[in-house]
mmCIF file of the N, C-alpha and C atoms, coordinates in Angstrom:
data_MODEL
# 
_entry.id   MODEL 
# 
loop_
_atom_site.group_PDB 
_atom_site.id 
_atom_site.type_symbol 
_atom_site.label_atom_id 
_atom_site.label_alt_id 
_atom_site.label_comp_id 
_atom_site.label_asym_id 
_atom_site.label_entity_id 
_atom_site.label_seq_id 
_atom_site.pdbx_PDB_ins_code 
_atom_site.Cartn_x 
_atom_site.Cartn_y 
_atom_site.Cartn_z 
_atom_site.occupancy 
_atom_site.B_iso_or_equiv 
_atom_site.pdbx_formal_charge 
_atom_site.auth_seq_id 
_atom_site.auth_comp_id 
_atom_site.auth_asym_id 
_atom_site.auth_atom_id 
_atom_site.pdbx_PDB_model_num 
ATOM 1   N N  . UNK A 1 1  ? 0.819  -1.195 0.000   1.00 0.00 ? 1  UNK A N  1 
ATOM 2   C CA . UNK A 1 1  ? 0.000  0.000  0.000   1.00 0.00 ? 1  UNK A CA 1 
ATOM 3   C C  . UNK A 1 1  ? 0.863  1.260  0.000   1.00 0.00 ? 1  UNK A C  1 
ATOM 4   N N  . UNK A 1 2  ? 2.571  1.217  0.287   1.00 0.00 ? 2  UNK A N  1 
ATOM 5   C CA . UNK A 1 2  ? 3.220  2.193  0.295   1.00 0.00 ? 2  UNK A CA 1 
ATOM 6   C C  . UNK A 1 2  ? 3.587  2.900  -1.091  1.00 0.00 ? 2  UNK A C  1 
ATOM 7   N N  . UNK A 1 3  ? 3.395  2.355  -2.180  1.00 0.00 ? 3  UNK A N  1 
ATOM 8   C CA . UNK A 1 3  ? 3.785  2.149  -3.487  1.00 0.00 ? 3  UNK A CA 1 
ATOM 9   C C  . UNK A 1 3  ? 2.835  2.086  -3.926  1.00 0.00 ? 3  UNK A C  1 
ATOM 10  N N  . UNK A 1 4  ? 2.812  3.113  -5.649  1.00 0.00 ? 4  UNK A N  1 
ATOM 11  C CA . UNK A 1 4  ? 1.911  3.145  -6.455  1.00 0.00 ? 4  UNK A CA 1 
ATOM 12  C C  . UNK A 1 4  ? 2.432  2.104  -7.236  1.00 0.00 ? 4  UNK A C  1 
ATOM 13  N N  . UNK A 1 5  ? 1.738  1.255  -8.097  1.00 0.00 ? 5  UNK A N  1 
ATOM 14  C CA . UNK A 1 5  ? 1.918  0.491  -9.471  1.00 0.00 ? 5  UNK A CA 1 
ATOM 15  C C  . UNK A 1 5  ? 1.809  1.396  -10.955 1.00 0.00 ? 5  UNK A C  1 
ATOM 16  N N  . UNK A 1 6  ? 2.322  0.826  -11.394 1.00 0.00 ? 6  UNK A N  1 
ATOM 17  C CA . UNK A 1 6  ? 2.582  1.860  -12.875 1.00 0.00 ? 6  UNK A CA 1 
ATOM 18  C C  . UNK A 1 6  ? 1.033  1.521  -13.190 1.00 0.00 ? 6  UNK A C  1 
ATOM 19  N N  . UNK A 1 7  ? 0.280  0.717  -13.256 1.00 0.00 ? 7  UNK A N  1 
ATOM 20  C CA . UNK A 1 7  ? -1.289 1.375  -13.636 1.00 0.00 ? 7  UNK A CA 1 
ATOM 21  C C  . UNK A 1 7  ? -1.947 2.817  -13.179 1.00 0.00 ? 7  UNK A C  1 
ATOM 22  N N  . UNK A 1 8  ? -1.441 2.576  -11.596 1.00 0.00 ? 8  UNK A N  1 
ATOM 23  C CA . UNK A 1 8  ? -1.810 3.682  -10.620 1.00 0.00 ? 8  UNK A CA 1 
ATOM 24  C C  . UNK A 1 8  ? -0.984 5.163  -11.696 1.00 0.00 ? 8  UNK A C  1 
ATOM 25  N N  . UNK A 1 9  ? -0.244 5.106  -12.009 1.00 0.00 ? 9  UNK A N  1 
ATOM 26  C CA . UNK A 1 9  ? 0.689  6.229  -12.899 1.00 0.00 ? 9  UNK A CA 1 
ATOM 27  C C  . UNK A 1 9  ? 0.182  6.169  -13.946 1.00 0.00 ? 9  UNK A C  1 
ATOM 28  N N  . UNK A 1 10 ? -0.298 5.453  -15.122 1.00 0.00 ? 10 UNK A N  1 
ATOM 29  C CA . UNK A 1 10 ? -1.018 5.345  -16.030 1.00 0.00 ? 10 UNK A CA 1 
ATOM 30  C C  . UNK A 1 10 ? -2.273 6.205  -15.799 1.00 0.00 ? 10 UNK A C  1 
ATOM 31  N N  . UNK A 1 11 ? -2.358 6.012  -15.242 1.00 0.00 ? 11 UNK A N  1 
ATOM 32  C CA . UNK A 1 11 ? -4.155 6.404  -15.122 1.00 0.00 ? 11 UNK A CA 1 
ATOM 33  C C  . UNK A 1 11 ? -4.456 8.051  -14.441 1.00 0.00 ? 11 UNK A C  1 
ATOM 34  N N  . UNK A 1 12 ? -3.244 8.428  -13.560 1.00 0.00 ? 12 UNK A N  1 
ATOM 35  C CA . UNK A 1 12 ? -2.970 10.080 -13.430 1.00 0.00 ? 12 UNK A CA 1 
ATOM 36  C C  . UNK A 1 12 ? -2.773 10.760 -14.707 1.00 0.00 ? 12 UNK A C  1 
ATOM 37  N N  . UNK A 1 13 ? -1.730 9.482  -15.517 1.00 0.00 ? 13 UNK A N  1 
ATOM 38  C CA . UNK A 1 13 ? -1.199 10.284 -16.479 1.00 0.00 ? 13 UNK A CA 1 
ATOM 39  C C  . UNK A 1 13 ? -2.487 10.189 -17.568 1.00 0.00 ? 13 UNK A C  1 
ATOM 40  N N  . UNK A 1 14 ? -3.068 9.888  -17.606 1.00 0.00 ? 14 UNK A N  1 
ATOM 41  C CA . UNK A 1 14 ? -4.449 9.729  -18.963 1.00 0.00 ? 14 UNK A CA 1 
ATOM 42  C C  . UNK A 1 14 ? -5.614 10.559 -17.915 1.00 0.00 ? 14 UNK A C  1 
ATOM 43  N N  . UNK A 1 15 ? -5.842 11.263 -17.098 1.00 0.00 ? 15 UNK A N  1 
ATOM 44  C CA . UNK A 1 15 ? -6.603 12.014 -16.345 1.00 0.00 ? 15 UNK A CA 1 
ATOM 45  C C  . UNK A 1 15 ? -5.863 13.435 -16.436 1.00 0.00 ? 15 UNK A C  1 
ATOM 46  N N  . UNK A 1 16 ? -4.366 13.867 -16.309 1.00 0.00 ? 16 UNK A N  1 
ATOM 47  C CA . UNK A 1 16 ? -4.314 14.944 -16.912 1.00 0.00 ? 16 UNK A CA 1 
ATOM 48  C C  . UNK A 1 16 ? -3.924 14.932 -17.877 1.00 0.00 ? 16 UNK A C  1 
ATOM 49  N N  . UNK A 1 17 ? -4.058 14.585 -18.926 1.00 0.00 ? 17 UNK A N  1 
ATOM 50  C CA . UNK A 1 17 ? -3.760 14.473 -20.616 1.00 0.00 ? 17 UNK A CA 1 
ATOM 51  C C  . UNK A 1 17 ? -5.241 14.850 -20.511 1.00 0.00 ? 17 UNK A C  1 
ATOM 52  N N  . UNK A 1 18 ? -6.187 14.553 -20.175 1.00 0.00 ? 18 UNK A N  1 
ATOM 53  C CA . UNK A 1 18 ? -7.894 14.765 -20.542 1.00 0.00 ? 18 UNK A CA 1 
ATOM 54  C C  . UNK A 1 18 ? -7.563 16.092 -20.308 1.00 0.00 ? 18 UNK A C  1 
ATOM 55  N N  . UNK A 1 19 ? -7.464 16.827 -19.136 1.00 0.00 ? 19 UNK A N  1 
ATOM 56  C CA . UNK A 1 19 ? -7.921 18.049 -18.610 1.00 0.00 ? 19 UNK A CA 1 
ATOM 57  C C  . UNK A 1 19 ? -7.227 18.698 -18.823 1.00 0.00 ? 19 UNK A C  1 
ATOM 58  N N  . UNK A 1 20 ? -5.927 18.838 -19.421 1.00 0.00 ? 20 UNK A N  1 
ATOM 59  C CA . UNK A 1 20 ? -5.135 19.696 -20.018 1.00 0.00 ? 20 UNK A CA 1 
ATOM 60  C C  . UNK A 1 20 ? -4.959 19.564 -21.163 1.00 0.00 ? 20 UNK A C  1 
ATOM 61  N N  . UNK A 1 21 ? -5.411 18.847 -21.858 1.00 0.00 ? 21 UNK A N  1 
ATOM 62  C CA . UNK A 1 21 ? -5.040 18.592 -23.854 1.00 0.00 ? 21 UNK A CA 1 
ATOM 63  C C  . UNK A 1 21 ? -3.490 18.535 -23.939 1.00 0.00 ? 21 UNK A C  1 
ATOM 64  N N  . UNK A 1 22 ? -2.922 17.790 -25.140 1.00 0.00 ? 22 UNK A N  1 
ATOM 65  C CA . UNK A 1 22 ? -1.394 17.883 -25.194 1.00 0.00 ? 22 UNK A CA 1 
ATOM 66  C C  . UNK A 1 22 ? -1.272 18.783 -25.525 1.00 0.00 ? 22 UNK A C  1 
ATOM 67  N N  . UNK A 1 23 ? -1.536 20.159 -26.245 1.00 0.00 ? 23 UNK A N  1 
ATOM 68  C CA . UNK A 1 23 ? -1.226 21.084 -26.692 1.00 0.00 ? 23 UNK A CA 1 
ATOM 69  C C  . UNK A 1 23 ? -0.691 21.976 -26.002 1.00 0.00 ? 23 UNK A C  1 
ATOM 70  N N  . UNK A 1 24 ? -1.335 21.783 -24.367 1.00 0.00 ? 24 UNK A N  1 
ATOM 71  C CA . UNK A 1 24 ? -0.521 22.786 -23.064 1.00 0.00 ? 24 UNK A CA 1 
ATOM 72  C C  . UNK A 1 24 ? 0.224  21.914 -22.480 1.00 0.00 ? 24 UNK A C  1 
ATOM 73  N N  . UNK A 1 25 ? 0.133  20.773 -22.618 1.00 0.00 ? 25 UNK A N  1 
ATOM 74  C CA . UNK A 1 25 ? 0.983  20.294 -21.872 1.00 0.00 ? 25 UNK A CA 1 
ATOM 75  C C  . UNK A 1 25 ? 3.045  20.271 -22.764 1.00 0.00 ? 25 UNK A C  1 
ATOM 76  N N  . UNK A 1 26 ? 2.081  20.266 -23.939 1.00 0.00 ? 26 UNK A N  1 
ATOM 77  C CA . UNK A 1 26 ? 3.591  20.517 -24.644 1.00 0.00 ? 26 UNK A CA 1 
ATOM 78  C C  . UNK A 1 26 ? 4.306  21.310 -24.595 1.00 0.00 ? 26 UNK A C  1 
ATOM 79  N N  . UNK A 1 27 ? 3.814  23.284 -24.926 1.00 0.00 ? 27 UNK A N  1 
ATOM 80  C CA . UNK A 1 27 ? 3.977  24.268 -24.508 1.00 0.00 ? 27 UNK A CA 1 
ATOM 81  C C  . UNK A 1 27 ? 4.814  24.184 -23.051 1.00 0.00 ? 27 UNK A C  1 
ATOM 82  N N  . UNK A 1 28 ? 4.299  23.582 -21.852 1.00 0.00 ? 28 UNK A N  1 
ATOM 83  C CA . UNK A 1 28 ? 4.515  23.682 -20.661 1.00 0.00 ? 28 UNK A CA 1 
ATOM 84  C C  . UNK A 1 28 ? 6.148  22.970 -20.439 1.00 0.00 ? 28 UNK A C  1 
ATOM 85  N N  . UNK A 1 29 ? 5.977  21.604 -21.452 1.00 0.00 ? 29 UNK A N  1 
ATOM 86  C CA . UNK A 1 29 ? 7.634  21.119 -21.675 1.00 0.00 ? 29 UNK A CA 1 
ATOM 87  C C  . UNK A 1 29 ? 8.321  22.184 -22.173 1.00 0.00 ? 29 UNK A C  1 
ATOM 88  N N  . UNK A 1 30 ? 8.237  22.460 -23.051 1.00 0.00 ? 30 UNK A N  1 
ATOM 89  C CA . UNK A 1 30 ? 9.189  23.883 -23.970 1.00 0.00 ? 30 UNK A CA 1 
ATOM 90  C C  . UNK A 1 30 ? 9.421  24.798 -23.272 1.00 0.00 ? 30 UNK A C  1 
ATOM 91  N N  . UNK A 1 31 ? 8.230  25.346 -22.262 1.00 0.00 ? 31 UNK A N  1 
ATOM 92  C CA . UNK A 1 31 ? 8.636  26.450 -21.178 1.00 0.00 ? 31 UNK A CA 1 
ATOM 93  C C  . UNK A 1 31 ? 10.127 25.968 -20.029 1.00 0.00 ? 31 UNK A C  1 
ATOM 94  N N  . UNK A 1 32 ? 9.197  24.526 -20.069 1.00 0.00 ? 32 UNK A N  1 
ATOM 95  C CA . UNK A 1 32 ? 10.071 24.319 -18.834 1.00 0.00 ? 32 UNK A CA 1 
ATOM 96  C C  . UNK A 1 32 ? 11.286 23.892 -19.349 1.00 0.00 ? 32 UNK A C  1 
ATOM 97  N N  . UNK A 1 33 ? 11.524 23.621 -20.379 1.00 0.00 ? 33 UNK A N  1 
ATOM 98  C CA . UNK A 1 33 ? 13.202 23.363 -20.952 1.00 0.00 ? 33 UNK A CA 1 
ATOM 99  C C  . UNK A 1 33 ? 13.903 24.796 -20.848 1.00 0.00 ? 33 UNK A C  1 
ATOM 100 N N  . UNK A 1 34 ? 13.246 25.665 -21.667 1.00 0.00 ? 34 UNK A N  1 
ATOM 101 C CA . UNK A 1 34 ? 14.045 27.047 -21.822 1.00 0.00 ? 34 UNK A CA 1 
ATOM 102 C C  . UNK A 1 34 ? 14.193 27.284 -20.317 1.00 0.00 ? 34 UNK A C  1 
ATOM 103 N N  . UNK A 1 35 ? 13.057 27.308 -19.392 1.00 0.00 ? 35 UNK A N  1 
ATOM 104 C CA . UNK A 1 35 ? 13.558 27.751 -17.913 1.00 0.00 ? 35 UNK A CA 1 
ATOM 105 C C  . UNK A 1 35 ? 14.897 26.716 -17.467 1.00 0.00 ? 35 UNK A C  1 
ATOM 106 N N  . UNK A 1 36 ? 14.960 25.634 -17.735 1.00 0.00 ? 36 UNK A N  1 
ATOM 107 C CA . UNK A 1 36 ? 16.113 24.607 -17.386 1.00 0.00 ? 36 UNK A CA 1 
ATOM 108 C C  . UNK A 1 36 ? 17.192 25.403 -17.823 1.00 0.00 ? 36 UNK A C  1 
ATOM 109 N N  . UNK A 1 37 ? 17.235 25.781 -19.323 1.00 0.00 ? 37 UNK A N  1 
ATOM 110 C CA . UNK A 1 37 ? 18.480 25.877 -19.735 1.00 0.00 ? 37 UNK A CA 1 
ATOM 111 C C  . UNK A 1 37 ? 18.984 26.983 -19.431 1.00 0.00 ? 37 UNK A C  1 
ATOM 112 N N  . UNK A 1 38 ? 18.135 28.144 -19.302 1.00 0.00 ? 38 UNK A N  1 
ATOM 113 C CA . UNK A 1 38 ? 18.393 29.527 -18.680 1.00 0.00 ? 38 UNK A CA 1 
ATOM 114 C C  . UNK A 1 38 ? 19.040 29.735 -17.496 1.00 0.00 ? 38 UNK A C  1 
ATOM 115 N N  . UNK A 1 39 ? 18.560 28.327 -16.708 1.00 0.00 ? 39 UNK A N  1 
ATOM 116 C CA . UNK A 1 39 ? 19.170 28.751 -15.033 1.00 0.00 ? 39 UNK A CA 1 
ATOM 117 C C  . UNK A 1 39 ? 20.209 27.869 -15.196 1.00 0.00 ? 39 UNK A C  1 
ATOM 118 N N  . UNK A 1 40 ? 20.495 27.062 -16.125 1.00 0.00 ? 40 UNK A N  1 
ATOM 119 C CA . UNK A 1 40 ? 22.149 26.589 -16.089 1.00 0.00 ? 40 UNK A CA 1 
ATOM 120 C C  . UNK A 1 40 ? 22.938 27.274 -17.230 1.00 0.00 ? 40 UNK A C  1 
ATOM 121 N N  . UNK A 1 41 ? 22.577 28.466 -17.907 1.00 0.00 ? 41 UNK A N  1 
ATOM 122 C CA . UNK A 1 41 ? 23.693 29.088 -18.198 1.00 0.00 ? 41 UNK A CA 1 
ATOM 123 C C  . UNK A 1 41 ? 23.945 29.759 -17.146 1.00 0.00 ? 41 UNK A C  1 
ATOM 124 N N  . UNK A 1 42 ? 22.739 30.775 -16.387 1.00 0.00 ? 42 UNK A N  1 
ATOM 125 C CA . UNK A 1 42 ? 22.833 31.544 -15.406 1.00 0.00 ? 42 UNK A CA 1 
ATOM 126 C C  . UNK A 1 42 ? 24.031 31.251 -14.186 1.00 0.00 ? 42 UNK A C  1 
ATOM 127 N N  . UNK A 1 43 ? 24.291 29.606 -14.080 1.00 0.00 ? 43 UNK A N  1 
ATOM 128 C CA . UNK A 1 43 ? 24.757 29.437 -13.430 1.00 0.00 ? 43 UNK A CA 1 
ATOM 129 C C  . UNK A 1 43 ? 26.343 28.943 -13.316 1.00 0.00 ? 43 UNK A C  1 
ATOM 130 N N  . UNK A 1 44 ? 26.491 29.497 -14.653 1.00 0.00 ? 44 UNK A N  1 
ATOM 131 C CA . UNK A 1 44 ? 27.870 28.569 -15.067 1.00 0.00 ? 44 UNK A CA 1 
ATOM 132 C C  . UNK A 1 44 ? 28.621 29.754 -15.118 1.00 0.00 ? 44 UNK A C  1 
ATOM 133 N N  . UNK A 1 45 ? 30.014 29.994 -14.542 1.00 0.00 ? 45 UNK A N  1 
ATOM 134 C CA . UNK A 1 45 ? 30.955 30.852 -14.023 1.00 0.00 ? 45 UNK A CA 1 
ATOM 135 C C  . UNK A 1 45 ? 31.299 31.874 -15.167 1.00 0.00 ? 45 UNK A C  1 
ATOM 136 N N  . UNK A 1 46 ? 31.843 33.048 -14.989 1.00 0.00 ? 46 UNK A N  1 
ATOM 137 C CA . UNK A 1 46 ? 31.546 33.995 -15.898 1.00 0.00 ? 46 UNK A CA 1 
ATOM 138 C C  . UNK A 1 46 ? 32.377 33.724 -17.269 1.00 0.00 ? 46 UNK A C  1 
ATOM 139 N N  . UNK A 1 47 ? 33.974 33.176 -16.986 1.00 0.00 ? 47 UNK A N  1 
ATOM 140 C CA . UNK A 1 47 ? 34.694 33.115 -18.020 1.00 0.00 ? 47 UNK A CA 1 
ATOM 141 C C  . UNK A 1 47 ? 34.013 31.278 -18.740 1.00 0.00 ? 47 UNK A C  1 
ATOM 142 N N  . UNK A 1 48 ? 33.398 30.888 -18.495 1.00 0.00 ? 48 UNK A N  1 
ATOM 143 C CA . UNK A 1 48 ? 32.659 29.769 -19.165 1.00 0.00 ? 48 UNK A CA 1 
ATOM 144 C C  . UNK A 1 48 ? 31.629 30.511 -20.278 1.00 0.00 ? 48 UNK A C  1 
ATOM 145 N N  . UNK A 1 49 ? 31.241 31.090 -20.352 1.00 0.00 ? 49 UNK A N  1 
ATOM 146 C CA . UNK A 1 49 ? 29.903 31.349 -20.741 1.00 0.00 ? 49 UNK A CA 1 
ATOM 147 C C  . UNK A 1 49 ? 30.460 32.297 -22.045 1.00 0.00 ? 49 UNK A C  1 
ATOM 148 N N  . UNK A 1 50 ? 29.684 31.650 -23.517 1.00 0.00 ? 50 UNK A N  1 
ATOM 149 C CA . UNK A 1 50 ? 30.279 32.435 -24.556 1.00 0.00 ? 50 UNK A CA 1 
ATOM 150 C C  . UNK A 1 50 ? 29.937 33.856 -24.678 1.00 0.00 ? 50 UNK A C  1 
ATOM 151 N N  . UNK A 1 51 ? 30.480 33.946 -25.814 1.00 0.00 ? 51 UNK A N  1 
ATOM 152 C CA . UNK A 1 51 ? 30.267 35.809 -25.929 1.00 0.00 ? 51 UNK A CA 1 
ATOM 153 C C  . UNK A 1 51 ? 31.693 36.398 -25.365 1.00 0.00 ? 51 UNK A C  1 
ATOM 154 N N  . UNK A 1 52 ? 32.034 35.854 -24.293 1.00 0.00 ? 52 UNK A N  1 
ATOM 155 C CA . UNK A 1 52 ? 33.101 36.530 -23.503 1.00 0.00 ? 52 UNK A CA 1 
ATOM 156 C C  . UNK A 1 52 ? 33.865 36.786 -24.218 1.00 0.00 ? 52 UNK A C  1 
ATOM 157 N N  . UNK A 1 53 ? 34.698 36.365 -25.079 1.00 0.00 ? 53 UNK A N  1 
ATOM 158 C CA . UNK A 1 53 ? 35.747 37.139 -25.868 1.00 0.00 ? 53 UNK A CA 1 
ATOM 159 C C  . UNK A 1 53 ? 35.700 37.428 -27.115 1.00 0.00 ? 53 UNK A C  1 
ATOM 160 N N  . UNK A 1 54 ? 34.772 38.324 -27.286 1.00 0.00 ? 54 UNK A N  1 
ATOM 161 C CA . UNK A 1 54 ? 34.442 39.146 -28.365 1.00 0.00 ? 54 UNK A CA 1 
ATOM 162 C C  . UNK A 1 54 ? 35.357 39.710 -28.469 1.00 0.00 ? 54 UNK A C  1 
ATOM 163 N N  . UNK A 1 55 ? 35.177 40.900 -29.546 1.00 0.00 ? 55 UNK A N  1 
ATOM 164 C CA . UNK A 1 55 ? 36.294 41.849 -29.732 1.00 0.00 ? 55 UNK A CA 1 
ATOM 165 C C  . UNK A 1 55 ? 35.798 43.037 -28.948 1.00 0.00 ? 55 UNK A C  1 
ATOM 166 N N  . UNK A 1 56 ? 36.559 43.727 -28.316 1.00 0.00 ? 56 UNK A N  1 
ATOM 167 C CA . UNK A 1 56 ? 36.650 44.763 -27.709 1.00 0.00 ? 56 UNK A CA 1 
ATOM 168 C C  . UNK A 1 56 ? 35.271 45.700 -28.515 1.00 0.00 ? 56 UNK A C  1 
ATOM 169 N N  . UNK A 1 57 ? 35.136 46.022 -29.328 1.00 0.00 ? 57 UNK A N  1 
ATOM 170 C CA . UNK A 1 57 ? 34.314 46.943 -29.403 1.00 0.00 ? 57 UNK A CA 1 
ATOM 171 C C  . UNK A 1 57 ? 32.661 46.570 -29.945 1.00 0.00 ? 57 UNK A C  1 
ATOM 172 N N  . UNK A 1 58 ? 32.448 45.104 -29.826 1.00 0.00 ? 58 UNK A N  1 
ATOM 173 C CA . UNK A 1 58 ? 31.220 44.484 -29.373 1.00 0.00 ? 58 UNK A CA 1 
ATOM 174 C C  . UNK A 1 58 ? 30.295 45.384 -28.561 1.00 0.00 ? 58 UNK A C  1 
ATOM 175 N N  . UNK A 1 59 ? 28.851 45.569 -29.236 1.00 0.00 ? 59 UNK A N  1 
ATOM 176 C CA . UNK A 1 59 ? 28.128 46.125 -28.391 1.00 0.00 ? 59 UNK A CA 1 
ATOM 177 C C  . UNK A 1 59 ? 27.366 45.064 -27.918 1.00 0.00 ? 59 UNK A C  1 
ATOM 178 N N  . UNK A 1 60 ? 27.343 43.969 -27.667 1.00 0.00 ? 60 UNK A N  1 
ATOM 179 C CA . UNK A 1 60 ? 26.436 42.711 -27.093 1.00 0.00 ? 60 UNK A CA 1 
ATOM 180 C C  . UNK A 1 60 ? 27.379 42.517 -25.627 1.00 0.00 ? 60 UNK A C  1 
ATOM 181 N N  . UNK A 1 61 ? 28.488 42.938 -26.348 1.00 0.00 ? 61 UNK A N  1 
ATOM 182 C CA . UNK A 1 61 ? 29.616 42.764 -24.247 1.00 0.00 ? 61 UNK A CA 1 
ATOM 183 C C  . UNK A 1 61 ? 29.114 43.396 -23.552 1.00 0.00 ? 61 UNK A C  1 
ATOM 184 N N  . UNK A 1 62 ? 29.100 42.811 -22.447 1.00 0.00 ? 62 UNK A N  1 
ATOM 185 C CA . UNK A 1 62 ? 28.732 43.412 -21.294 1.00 0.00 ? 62 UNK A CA 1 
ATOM 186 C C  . UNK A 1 62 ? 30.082 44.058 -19.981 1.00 0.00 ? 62 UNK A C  1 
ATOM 187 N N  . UNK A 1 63 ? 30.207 44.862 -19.902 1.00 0.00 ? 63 UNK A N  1 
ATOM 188 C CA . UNK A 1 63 ? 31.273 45.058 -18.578 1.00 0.00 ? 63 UNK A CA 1 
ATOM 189 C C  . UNK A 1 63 ? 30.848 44.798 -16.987 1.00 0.00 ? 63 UNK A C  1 
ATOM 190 N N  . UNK A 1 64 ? 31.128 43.556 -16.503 1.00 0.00 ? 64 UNK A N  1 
ATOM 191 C CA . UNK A 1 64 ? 30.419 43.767 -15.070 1.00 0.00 ? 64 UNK A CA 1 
ATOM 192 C C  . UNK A 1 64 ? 31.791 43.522 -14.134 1.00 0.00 ? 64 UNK A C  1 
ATOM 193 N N  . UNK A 1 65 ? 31.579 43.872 -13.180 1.00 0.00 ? 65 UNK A N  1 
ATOM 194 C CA . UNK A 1 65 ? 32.966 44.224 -11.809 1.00 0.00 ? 65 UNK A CA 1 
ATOM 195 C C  . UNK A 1 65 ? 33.683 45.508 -12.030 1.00 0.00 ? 65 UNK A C  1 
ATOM 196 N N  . UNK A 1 66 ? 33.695 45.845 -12.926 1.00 0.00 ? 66 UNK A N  1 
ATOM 197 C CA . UNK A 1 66 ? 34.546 47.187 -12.861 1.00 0.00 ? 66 UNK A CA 1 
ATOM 198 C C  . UNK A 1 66 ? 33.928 48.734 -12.760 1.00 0.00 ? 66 UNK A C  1 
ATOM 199 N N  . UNK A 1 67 ? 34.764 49.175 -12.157 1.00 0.00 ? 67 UNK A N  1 
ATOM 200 C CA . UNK A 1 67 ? 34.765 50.845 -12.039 1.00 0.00 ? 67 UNK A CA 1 
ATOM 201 C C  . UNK A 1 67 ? 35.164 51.380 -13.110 1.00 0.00 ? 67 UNK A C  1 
ATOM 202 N N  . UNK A 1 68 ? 34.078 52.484 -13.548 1.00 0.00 ? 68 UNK A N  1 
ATOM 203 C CA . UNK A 1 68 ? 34.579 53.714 -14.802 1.00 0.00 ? 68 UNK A CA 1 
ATOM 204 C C  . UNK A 1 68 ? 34.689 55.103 -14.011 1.00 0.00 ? 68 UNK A C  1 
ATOM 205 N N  . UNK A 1 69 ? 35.797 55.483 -13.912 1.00 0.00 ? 69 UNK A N  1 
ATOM 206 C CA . UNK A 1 69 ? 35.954 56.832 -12.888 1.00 0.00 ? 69 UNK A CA 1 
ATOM 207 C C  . UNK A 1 69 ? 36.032 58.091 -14.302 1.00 0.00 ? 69 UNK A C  1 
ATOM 208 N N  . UNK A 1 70 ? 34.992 59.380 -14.196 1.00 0.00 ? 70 UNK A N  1 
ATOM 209 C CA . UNK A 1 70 ? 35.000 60.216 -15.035 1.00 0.00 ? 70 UNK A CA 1 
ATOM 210 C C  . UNK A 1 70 ? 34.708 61.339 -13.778 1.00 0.00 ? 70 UNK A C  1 
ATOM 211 N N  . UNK A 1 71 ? 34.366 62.242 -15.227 1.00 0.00 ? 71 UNK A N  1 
ATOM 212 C CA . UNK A 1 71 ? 33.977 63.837 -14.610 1.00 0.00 ? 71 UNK A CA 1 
ATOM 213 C C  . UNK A 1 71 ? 32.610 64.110 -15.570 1.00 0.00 ? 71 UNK A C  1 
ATOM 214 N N  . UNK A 1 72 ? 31.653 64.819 -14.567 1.00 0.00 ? 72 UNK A N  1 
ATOM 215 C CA . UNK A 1 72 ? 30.652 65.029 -15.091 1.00 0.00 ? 72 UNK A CA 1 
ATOM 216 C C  . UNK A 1 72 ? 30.620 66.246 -15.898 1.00 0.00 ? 72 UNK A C  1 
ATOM 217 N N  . UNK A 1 73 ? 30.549 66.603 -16.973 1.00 0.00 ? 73 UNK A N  1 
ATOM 218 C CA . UNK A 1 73 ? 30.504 67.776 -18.000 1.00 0.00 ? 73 UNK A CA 1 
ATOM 219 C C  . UNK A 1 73 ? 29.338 69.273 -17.787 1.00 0.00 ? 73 UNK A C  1 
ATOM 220 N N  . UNK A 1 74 ? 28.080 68.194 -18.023 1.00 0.00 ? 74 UNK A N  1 
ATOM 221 C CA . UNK A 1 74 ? 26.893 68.998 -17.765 1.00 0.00 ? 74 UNK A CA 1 
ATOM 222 C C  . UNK A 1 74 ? 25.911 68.246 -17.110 1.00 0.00 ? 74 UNK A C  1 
ATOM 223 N N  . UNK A 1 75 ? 24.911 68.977 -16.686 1.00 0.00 ? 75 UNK A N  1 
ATOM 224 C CA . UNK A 1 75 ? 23.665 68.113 -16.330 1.00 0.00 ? 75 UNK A CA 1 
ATOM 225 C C  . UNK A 1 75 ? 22.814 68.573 -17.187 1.00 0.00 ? 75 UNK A C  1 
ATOM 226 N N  . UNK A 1 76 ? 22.083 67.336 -17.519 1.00 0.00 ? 76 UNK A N  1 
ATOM 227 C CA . UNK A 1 76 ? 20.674 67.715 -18.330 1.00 0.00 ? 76 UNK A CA 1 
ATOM 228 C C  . UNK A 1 76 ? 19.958 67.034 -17.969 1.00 0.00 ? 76 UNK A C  1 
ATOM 229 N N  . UNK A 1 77 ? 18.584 67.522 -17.690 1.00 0.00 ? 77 UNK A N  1 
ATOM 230 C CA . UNK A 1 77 ? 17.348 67.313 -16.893 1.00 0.00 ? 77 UNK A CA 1 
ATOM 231 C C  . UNK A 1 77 ? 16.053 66.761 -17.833 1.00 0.00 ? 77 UNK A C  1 
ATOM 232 N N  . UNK A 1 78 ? 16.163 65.533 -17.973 1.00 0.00 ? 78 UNK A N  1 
ATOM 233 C CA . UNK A 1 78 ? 14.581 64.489 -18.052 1.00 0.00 ? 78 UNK A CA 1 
ATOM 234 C C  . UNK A 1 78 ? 13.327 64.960 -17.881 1.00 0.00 ? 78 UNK A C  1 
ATOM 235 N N  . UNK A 1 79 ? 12.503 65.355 -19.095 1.00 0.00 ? 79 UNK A N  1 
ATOM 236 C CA . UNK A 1 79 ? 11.177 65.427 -19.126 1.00 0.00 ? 79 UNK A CA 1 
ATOM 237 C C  . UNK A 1 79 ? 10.428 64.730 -19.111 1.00 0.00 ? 79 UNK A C  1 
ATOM 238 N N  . UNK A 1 80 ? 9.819  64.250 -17.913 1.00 0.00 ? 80 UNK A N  1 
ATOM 239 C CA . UNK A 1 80 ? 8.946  63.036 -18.298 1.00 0.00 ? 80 UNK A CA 1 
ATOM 240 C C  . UNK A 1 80 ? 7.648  63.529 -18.128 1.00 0.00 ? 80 UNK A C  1 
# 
């Protein structure tokens, strides 16, 4: 009684196939792959992850950890 039998799994699985149609349930795989794969690039160390050595004047690079020390010229004020 501690254990389901694969009928017992059969028969969840043909009860939500009814009430969800494959059509969301497929969608819902595809979501959930891209979310998979997103949080393991997310998670893979910075010099792993391509793109990184572009050429210097790449606008898709990103600069993160560093300081840009300047001087402010003028101010100009945002109309929103």
């Amino acid at each position: 009684m501690g254990s389901f039998s694969i009928w017992h799994w059969l028969i969840v699985l043909l009860v939500v196939v009814l009430v969800f149609g494959t059509k969301k349930l497929s969608n819902l795989g595809k979501d959930m792959g891209s979310a998979i794969k997103g949080f393991k690039e997310g998670m893979k160390p910075e010099d792993d992850k391509p793109g990184t050595g572009a050429a210097p004047g790449a606008s898709s690079q990103q600069i993160s950890g560093q300081t840009i020390e300047g001087e402010v010229k003028s101010k100009t004020e945002s109309k929103v």
